[in-house]
VONUPA-495298 format. One line per 4 residues: number of its first residue (from 1); their letters; for each residue x, y, z of C-alpha. Coordinates in steps of 0.1 Angstrom, whole numbers, plus 5000, padded with zeros to 4 digits. Layout:
! VONUPA-495298
NUM> A> X:Y:Z | ...
//
This chain:
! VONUPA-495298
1> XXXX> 9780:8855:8764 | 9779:8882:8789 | 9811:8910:8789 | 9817:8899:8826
5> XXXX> 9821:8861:8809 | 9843:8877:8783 | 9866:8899:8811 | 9871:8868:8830
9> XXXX> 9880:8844:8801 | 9901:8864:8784 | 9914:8890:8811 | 9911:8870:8842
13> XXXX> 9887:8885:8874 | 9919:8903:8886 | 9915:8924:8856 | 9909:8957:8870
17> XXXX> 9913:8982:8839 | 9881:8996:8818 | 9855:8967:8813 | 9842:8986:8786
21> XXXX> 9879:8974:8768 | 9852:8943:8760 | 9832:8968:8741 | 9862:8982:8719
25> XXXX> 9873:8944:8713 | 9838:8936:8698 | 9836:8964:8678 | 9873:8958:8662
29> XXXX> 9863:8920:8658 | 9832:8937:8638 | 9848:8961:8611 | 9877:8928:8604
33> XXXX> 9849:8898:8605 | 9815:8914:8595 | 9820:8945:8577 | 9835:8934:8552
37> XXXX> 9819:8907:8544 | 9785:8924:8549 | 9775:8905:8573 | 9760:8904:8614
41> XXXX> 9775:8877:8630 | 9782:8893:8667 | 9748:8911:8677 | 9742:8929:8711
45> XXXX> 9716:8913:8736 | 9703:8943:8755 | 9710:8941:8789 | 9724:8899:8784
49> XXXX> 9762:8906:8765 | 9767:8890:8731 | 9759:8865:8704 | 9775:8850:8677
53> XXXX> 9750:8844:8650 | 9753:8811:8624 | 9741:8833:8596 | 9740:8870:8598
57> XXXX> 9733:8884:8570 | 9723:8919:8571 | 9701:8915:8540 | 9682:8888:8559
//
């Protein structure tokens, strides 16, 4: 899913703050949902947005 996707589904287009706010949001969702847990599930795609991976395991 690409951070504009995310801005517009969760902020709406008339969002006009920081889109980088997507950014800060995936990395909080990180340290409560795959840190812990030691796990990968929301990778970067260079250049695409982001993924949610079935199994993420860092190990793997």
């Amino acid at each position: 899913m690409s951070k504009s996707d995310i801005l517009a589904e969760v902020w709406d287009f008339a969002y006009e703050g920081d889109p980088n706010i997507v950014e800060v949001y995936i990395s909080a969702l990180r340290r409560k949902i795959d840190a812990p847990f030691g796990r990968r599930s929301i990778t970067t795609v260079r250049g695409a947005g982001y993924r949610l991976e079935a199994d993420g395991d860092i190990g793997a």
